[in-house]
C-alpha positions in Angstrom: 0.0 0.0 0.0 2.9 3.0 0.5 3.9 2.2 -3.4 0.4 3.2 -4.0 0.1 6.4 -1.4 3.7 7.5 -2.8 2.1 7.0 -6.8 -1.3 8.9 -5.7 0.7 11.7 -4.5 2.8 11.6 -7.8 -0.2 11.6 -10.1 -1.9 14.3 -7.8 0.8 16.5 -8.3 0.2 16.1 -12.1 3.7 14.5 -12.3 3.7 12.5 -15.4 7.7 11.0 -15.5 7.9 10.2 -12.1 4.2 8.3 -11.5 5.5 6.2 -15.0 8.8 5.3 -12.9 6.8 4.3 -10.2 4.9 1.7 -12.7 8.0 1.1 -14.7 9.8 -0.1 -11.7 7.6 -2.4 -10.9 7.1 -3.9 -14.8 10.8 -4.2 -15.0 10.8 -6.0 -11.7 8.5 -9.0 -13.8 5.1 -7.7 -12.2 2.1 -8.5 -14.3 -0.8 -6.3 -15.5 -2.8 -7.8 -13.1 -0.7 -7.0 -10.0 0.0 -3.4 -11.4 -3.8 -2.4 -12.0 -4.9 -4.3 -8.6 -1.6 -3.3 -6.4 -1.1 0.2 -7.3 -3.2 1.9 -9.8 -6.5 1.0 -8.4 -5.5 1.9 -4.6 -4.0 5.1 -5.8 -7.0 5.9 -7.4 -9.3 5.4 -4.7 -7.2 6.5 -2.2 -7.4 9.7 -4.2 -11.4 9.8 -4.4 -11.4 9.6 -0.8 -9.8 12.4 -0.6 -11.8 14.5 -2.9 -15.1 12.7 -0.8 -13.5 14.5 2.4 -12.8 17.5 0.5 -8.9 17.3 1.3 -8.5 17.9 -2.2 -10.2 20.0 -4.7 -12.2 18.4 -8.3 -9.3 20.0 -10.2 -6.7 17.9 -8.3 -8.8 15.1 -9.2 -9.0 16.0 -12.5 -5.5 16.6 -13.0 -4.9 12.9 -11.2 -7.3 11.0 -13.4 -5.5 12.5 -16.7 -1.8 11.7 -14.9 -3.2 8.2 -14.4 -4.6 7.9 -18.1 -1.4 8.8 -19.6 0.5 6.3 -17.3 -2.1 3.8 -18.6 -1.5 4.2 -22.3 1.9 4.5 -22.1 1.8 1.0 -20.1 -0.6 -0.4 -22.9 2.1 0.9 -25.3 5.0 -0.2 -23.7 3.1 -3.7 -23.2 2.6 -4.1 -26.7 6.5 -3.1 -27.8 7.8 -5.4 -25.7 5.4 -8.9 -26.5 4.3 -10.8 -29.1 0.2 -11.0 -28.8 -1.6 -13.3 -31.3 -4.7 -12.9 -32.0 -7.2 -14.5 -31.5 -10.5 -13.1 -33.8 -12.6 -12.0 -31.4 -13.3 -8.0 -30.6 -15.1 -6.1 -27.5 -15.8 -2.8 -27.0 -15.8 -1.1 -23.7 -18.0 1.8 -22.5 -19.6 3.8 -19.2 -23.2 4.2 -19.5 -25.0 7.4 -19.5 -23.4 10.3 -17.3 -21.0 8.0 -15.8 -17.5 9.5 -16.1 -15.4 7.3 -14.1 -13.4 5.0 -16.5 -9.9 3.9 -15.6 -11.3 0.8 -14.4 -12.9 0.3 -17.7 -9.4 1.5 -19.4 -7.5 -1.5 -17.4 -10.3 -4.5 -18.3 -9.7 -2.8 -22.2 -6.0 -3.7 -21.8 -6.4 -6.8 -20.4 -8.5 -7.9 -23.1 -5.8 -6.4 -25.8 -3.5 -8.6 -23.6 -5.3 -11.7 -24.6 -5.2 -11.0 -28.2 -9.0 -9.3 -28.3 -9.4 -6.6 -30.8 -10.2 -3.9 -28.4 -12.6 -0.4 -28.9 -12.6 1.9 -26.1 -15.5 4.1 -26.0 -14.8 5.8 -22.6 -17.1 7.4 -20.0 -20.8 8.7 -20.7 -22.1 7.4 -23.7 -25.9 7.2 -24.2 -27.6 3.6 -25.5 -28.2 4.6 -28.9 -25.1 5.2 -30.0 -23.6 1.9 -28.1 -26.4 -0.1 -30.3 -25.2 1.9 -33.9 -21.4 1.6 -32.9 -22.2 -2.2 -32.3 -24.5 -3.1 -34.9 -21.9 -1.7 -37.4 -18.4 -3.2 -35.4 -20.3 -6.6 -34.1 -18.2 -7.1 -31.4 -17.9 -10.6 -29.4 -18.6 -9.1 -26.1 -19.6 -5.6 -25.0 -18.3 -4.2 -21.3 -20.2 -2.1 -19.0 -18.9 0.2 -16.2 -20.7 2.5 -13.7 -19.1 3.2 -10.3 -22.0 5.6 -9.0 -25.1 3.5 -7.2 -28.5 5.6 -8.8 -26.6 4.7 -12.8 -27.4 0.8 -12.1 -30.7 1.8 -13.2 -29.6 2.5 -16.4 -28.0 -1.3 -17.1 -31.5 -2.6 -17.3 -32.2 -0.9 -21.0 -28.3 -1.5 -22.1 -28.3 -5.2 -21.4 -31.6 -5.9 -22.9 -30.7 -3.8 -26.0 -27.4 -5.3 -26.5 -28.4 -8.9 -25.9 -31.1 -8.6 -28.2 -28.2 -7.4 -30.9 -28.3 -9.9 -34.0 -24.9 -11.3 -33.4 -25.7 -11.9 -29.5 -22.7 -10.6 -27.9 -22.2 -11.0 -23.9 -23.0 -8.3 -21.7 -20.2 -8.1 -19.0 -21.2 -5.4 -16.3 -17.8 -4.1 -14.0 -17.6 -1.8 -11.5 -16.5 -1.1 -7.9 -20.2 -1.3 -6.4 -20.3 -5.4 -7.9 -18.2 -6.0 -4.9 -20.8 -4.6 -2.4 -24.1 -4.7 -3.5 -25.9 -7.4 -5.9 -27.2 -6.4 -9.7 -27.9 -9.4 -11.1 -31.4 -8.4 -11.4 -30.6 -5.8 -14.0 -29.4 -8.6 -16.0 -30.6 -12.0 -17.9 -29.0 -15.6 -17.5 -26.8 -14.5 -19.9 -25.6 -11.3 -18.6 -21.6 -11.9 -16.8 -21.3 -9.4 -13.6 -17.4 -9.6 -12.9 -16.5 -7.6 -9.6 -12.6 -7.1 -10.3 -9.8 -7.3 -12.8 -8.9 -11.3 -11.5 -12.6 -11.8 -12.4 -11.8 -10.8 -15.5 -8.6 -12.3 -16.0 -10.4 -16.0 -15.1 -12.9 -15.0 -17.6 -10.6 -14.2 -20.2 -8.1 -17.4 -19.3 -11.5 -19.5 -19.7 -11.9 -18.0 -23.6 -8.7 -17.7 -24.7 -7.1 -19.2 -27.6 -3.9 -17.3 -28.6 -0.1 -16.9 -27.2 1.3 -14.5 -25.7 5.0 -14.7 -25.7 7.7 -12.6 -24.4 10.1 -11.2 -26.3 11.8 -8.0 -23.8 11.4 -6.7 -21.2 
């Protein structure tokens, strides 16, 4: 936990080069996505919206957090992808917030994963409205479609998204994600076929239990 105080106070100070050192350390030192995103970025993260929820810091500090944080992110994904060989492995997923939700790192690190696995990956980010989810993935047809909301009053909105998207002609799988899956239960917002996976090591059984490629090392 004092790797990820030391990189909230980095990325809260808007301090690009030193929070990627932070990470880079660690991913030299042979840790995995999963122990990166679950072990550092996602402490840091919420250690920083407590703050903000006890008004130690202000919403631009935030702000200027979460866009230290994405950058760190894609330059992770980017370094990831120099340094291995991912096959893939035909199947795409697109990855969204639903209406008015804007909090999407989470979602950003389950979109990685998947690219991990070999998935062909869309990231739509935070706040975007059914109907353009249902045009985007009529036209894309993607395998599976990923959900995020991280507020308690937007779980109403899952209802309409997962019947919509189910109902799409190629059937892709709904998979809802977010940090409220771990305390309450919203599986009635969902069908039988609707996956509610709580974490990133949900996520990463899931995606071990459908995957077909190789991932191989080739640097470091």
């Amino acid at each position: 936990m004092e790797k990820a105080i030391k990189l909230s106070q980095l990325l809260l100070k808007g301090d690009q080069d030193a929070s990627w050192k932070l990470i880079e350390d660690e991913r030299k030192a042979s840790k995995d996505s999963l122990y990166i995103y679950e072990n550092l970025i996602t402490p840091a993260m919420r250690h920083i919206g407590h703050l903000w929820e006890t008004n130690k810091i202000t919403v631009a500090d935030e702000h200027l957090a979460t866009s230290t944080c994405d950058y760190v992110l894609a330059r992770y994904n980017w370094q990831n992808g120099k340094d291995k060989q991912i096959s893939p492995i035909g199947k795409k997923a697109m990855f969204l917030c639903v209406e008015n939700e804007q909090h999407y790192l989470g979602l950003k690190m389950a979109s990685q994963l998947f690219s991990e696995y070999g998935w062909e990956t869309k990231f739509h980010g935070p706040n975007l409205p059914l109907e353009y989810v249902k045009k985007a993935a009529e036209e894309w047809k993607p395998d599976a479609i990923c959900l995020s909301f991280s507020i308690l009053y937007h779980a109403e909105q899952l209802r309409p998204y997962i019947k919509e998207l189910e109902e799409l002609p190629n059937h892709p799988v709904v998979i809802i994600g977010g940090r409220l899956l771990s305390q309450y239960e919203f599986k009635r917002y969902g069908s039988e076929r609707t996956l509610f996976l709580k974490d990133l090591e949900d996520i990463i059984d899931w995606l071990d239990s459908h995957h077909h490629g190789v991932n191989s090392n080739v640097g470091s």
